[in-house]
N, C-alpha and C positions, 0 to 999 in steps of 0.2 A: 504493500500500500504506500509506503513511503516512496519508494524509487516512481511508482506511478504518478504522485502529489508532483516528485522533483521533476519530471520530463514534462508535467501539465504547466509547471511552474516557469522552466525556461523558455517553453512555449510563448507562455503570454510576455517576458521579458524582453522577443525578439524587437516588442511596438510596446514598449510601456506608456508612452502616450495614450496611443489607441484601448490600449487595455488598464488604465488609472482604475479604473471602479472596480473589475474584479481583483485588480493588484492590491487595492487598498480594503479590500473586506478579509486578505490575508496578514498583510500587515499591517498592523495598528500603530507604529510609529511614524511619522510624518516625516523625521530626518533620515529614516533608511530610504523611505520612498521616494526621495530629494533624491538622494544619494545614488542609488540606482538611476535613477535620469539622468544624471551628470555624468557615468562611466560611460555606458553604451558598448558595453562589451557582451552582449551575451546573446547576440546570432552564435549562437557554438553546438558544434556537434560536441555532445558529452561522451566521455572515453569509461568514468568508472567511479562508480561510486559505493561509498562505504559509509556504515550509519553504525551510530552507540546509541546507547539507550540509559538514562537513568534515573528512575523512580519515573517521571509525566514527561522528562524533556529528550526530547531527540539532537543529537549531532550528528550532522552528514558531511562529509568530505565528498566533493565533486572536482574532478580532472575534466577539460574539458579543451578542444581546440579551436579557436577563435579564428577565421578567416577573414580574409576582405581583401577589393578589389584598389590597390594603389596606383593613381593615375596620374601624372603631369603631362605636361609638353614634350617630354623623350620617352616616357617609357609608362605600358600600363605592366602589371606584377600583380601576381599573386601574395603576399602579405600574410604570415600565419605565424599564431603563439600558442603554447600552452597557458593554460591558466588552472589555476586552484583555488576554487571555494569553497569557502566554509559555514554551514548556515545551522544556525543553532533552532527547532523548533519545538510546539507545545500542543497538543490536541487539547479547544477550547470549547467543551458545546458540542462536541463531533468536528469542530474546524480547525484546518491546520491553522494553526499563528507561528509569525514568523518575527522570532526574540532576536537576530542580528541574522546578519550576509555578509561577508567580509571577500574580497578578493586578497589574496595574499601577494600578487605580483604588487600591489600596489600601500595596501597597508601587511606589510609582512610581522610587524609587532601585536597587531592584533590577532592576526590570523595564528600568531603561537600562542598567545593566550585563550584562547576560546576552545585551542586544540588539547589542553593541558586540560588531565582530568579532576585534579585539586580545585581550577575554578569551577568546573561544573557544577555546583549547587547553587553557584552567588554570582551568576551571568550580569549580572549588574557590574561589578569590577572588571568587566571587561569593556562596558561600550564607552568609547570617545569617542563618539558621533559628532560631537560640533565641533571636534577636532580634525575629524575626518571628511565634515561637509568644507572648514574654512579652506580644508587642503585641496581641494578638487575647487571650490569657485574661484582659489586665486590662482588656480594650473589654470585657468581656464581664460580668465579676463588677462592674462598677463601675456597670453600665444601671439595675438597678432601683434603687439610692440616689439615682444621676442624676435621673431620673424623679421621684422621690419629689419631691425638692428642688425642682426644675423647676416640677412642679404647684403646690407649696406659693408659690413664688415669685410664678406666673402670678395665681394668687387672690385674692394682696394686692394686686395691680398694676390690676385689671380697670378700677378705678374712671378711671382713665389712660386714656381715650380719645383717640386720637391726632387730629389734623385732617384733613382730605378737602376740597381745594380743588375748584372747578369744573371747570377746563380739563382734567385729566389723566382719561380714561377707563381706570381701572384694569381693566374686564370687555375693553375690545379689546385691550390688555395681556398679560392672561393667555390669552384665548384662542389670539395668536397664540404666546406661548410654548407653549401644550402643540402645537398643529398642527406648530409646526416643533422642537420640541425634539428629535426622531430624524434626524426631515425638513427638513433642511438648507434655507432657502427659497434658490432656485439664482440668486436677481439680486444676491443678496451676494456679495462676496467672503469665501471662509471663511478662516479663518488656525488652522485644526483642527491643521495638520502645520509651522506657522512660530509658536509661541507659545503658541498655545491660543486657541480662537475666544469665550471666556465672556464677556467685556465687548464686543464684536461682538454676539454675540446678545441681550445684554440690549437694548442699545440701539437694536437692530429694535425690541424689545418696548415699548419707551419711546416708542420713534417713531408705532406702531401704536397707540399708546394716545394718540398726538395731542399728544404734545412735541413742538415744531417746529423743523425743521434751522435753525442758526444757521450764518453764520464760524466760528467757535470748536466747534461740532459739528457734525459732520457725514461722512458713510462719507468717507474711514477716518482722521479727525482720533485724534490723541491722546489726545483726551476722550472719544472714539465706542471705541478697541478697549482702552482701560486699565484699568484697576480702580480705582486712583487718580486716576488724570485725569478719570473720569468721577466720580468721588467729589466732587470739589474742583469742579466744574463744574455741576453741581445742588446744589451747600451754597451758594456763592458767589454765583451767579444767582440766589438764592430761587426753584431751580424744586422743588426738594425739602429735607423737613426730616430731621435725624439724630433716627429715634426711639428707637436701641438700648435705653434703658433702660425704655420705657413699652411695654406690653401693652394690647390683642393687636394683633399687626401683621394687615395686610391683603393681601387677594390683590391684584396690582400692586405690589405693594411690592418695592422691589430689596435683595435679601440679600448681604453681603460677606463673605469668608470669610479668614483671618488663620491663619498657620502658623509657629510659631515656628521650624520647621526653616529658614524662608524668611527670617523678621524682618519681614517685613510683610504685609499684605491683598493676597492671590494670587489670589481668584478671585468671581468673582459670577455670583448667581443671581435670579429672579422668581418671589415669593411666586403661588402659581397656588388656594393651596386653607389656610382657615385651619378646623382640626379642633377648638379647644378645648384646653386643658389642656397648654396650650403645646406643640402639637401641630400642623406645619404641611409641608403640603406644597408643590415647588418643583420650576421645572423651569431646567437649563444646561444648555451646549456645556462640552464639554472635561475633566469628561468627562460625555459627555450623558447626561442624564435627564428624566423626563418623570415628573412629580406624583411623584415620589421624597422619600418621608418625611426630616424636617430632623434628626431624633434617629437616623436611622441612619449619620449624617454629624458631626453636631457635640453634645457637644465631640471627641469620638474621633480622625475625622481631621482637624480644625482645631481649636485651640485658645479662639479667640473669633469671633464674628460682629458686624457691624453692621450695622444696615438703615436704609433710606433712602425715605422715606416720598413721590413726587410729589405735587405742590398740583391 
């Protein structure tokens, strides 16, 4: 019955506009239901879901793949994520209610605390909903200045062409980032559910583009699954150059990604697809994506970026 409610559910999420009145006789909180408007993430085919049970209240865990059609002036693409939600519910009357939804690619703090079975009785220590609405109306009012800026930035920059050595094949690079960016390639070890698999998967990608395993790299050295290790190990080596400040970066290029809630560069990813106008598409693990536009991610959820250009 439950997995039934969750398929009827993402159903009507596809148009939450169109569907406000059945949405809102399930949820009786007015800042989830914001809230959900404001994401529009949930056209998804659902991959898998898993529910607990304790005493009257339900948690579901849903995996789900989120699709969509990315279009400019060069190029239309296909655009695909994993995503992970978590929705805490209550049978009220015979009706499902629904106590929070959390997306975890987006609020990831919430989404472990909801996950943790200690808060399960006091679901209240978990919602930071006006925290979580301020954070999405100001990702949102703040894009087209972003953007403005951005382009204006990239314009002056063009003349900045970065170097492109011989040995690094940045085209077998990218291509195997988009093949395995859903599709886990299975002779790795992944570390999806012990860390986050993103500096693993880049470094398939670097290897596939014909960086060659050293002592010091190599599955699953320090410098092969880190963010920083692998950073400090292609600067150090001269096998790649830091081009953060010069425009346009290139497809093969490896993206770092920096979170002040964190204090340091948390995650990386591989430049797959460069659109123009400081407009670039990228694929990682952890949480995956595949040709997933760079301005729908930073600065919003990270703070700053750095890239790392292979010779």
């Amino acid at each position: 019955m439950v997995k039934l409610y969750i398929y009827k559910l993402f159903y009507l999420l596809q148009n939450p506009s169109s569907n406000f009145k059945k949405l809102s006789s399930h949820i009786m909180n007015d800042s989830i239901l914001k809230e959900i408007s404001l994401q529009n993430k949930y056209k998804n085919k659902i991959e898998n879901i898993s529910i607990d049970k304790e005493k009257t209240i339900f948690r579901v865990k849903i995996s789900t793949i989120h699709s969509f059609n990315y279009i400019n002036s060069k190029l239309k693409t296909r655009s695909s994520e994993r995503l992970y939600f978590i929705l805490i519910l209550k049978k009220v009357n015979r009706l499902w209610t629904i106590l929070d939804m959390c997306n975890k690619d987006i609020f990831p703090s919430t989404y472990d605390k909801l996950s943790k079975r200690t808060l399960f009785y006091n679901i209240k220590e978990c919602l930071d909903l006006d925290y979580r609405l301020k954070f999405l109306e100001n990702q949102l009012s703040s894009l087209n200045s972003f953007l403005i800026d951005y382009k204006r930035m990239v314009r002056t920059s063009n003349s900045l062409i970065p170097f492109r050595g011989s040995n690094y094949n940045s085209k077998l690079a990218s291509e195997y980032a988009q093949k395995h960016a859903l599709n886990y390639n299975t002779k790795y070890k992944s570390f999806d559910t012990s860390g986050g698999d993103c500096t693993n998967f880049v470094s398939q990608c670097l290897h596939a583009g014909n960086i060659p395993i050293t002592n010091s790299w190599r599955p699953y050295s320090t410098s092969w699954i880190r963010v920083n290790e692998l950073y400090n190990y292609l600067i150090k080596n001269g096998i790649g150059v830091d081009i953060t400040s010069k425009h346009p970066y290139k497809e093969g290029d490896v993206i770092q990604f920096y979170a002040n809630s964190k204090g340091y560069f948390s995650h990386s990813g591989v430049i797959t697809k460069a659109l123009g106008y400081g407009e670039y598409l990228y694929c990682c693990h952890s949480y995956d994506k595949l040709n997933f536009p760079l301005s729908e991610i930073f600065p919003f959820m990270y703070d700053k970026i750095r890239v790392i250009q292979p010779k």
